[in-house]
N, C-alpha and C positions, 0 to 999 in steps of 0.2 A: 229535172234531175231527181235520185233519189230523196234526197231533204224534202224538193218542193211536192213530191210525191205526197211520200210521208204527213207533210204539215198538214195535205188538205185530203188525206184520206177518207176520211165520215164522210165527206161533201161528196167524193167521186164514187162511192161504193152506194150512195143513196142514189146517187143519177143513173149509176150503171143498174142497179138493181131494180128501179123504174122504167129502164128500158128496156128489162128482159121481161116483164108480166106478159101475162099470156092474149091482154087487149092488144099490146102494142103491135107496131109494123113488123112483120116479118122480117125485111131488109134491116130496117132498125137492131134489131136484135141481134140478126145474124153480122152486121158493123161492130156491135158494141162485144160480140163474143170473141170475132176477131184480133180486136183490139187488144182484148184481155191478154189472150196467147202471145201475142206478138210481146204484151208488157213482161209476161213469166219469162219466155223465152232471152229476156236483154240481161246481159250482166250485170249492168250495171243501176237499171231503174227496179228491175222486179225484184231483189231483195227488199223494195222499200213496201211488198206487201205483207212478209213476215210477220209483223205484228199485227194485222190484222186478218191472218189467214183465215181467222175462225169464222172472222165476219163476210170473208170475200165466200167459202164453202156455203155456210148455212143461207147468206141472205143474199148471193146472187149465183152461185153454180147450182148450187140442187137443188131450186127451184125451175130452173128451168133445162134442167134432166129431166122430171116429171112426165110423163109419157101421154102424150095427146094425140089424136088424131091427122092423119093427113103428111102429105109428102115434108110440107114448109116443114110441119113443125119437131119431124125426123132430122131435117136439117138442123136446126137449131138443137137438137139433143146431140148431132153430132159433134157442133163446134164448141158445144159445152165441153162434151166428153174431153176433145182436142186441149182446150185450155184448162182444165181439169187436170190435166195427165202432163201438162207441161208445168204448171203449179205443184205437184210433187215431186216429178223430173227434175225439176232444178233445188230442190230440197228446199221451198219457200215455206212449209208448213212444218213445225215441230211434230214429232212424233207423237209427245204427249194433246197436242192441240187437233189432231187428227182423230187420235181414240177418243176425246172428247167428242168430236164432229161424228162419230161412227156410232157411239153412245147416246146421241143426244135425243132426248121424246119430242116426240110431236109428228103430224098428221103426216110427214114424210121423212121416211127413214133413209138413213145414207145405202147401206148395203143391199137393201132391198131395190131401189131405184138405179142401181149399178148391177145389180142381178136383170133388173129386168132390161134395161138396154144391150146387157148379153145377148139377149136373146132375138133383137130387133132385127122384124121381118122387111123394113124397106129398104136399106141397105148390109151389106157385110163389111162396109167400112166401121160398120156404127158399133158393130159385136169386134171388130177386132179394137175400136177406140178403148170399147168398155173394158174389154179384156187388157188393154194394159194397163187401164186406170186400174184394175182391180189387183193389177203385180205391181203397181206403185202405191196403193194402199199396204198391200202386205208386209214389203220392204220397209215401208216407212213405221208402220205400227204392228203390225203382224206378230211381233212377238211379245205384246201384251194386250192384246184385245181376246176377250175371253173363250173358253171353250165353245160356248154356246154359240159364239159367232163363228168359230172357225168349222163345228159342224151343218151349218148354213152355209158358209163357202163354198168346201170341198165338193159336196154335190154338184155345184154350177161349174165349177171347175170340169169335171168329170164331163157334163155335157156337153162342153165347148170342146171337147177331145174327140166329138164324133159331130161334129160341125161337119157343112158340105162344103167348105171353103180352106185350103188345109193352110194358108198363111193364118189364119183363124187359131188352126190346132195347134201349130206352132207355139203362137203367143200364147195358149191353154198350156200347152206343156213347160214353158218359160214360167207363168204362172206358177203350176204346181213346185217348179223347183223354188221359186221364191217363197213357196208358203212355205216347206220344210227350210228353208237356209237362215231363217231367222227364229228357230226354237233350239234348244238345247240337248242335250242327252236325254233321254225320256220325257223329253219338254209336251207331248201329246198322247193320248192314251194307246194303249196296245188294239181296243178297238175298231176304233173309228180307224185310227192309223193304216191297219191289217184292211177294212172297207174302202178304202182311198187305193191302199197301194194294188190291190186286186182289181180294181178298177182301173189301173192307169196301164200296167203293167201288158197288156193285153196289146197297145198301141209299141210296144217293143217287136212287134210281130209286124208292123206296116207295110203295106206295099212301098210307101214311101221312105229312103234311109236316112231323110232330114226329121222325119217326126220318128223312127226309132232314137237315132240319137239325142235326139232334145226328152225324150222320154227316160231315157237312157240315163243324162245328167240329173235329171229333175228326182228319178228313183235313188242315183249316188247320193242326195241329200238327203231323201227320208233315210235310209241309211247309217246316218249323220244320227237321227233322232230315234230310230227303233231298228237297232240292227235284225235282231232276233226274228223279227214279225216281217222284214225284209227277206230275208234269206230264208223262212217258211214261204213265204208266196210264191219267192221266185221258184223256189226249186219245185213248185205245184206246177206252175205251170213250164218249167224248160222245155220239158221233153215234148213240147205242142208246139215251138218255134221252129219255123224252119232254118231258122241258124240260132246256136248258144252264144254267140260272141257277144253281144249286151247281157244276156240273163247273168252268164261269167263274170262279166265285169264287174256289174252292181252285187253278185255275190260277193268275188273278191274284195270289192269297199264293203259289203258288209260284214266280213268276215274279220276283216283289218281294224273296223271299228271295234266288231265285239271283244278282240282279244286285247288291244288297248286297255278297254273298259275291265278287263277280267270278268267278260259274260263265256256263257258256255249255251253253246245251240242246241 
């Protein structure tokens, strides 16, 4: 049950945590990862990790995220990533307990170790886990985790949108909209902002009309946050698209934002 969870938590999160080190059994690990997911996943037991979120991230998920060698241990980064991604999916971790965990020193950083299973060459299950671990970090803390981290972001964002796998780019552009939907009116700089949306912006153009429109949404929320800097890019590049009917649209949100706001373009 939740309670009897709860009571013995220290005990279970030390056992689980000893059975993801990198000596242990392969199968072992990949049991006890299992397990994890299936516990976030229950209504009614994996609330009882909550209070301990910080302990379950630092001293048994991202550790054994840490990128090794060899097929096995792809494996085991992936059913990390899996119960990683169902631990914020069910909203088990406080927002403010995440920027903590995203924040925190030491020999293995959160965001870094989530960047780099983006990019993981033994599987594309493993880049699309990462990837929406990284739209359930943003969601969940994204709009207070500092600039510094969010121009470490945006880049890997941006690379996963020319991924060879387009369920992949998908969940990149679901990403970007998630970074922008949890900032504010000028909640990010005109900069870096204008660098992100010239970058995405471009996949508006796709062969494919599921990765125009998820690009589509993802630009109506930066939008939301820099209209101005919107509606200059877009309109750089319209006249390059072989149809305006997205470039239109994220103008007209951006257009509707600015005049809200009393901006003038």
């Amino acid at each position: 049950t939740e309670e009897q969870l709860k009571q013995h938590m220290h005990r279970i999160l030390s056992i689980v945590g000893g059975c993801v080190q990198i000596e242990r059994d392969a199968h072992m690990k990949l049991q006890m990862l299992s397990m994890l997911d299936e516990l976030f996943e229950d209504a009614i037991r994996g609330p009882a990790f909550t209070a301990s979120a910080q302990d379950t991230i630092l001293g048994v998920l991202l550790p054994a995220m840490v990128w090794r060698a060899g097929k096995t241990m792809a494996a085991v980064r992936y059913h990390t990533l899996l119960a990683f991604g169902s631990l914020l999916h069910n909203k088990l971790c406080p927002g403010d307990v995440l920027l903590g965990c995203v924040t925190a020193e030491g020999d293995t950083q959160l965001l870094p170790c989530v960047f780099s299973c983006m990019e993981e060459d033994y599987y594309a299950d493993t880049r699309r886990a990462a990837t929406f671990l990284m739209e359930q970090i943003l969601l969940t803390c994204g709009g207070v985790i500092s600039d510094e981290h969010r121009r470490a972001v945006w880049p890997e964002l941006v690379k996963r949108m020319d991924d060879s796998n387009d369920e992949i780019r998908l969940r990149a552009a679901s990403c970007i909209g998630a970074f922008f939907s949890v900032l504010e009116l000028n909640g990010y700089d005109e900069t870096n902002t204008g660098y992100f949306v010239s970058s995405s912006v471009i996949h508006m153009d796709d062969a494919d009309p599921r990765i125009q429109e998820a690009v589509c949404l993802a630009m109506e929320q930066a939008a939301r946050v820099r209209p101005l800097v919107v509606i200059e890019k877009l309109q750089e590049v319209r006249t390059k698209h072989r149809t305006y009917t997205y470039c239109d649209q994220v103008l007209a949100r951006a257009a509707e934002v600015a005049n809200e706001h009393g901006l003038n373009p």
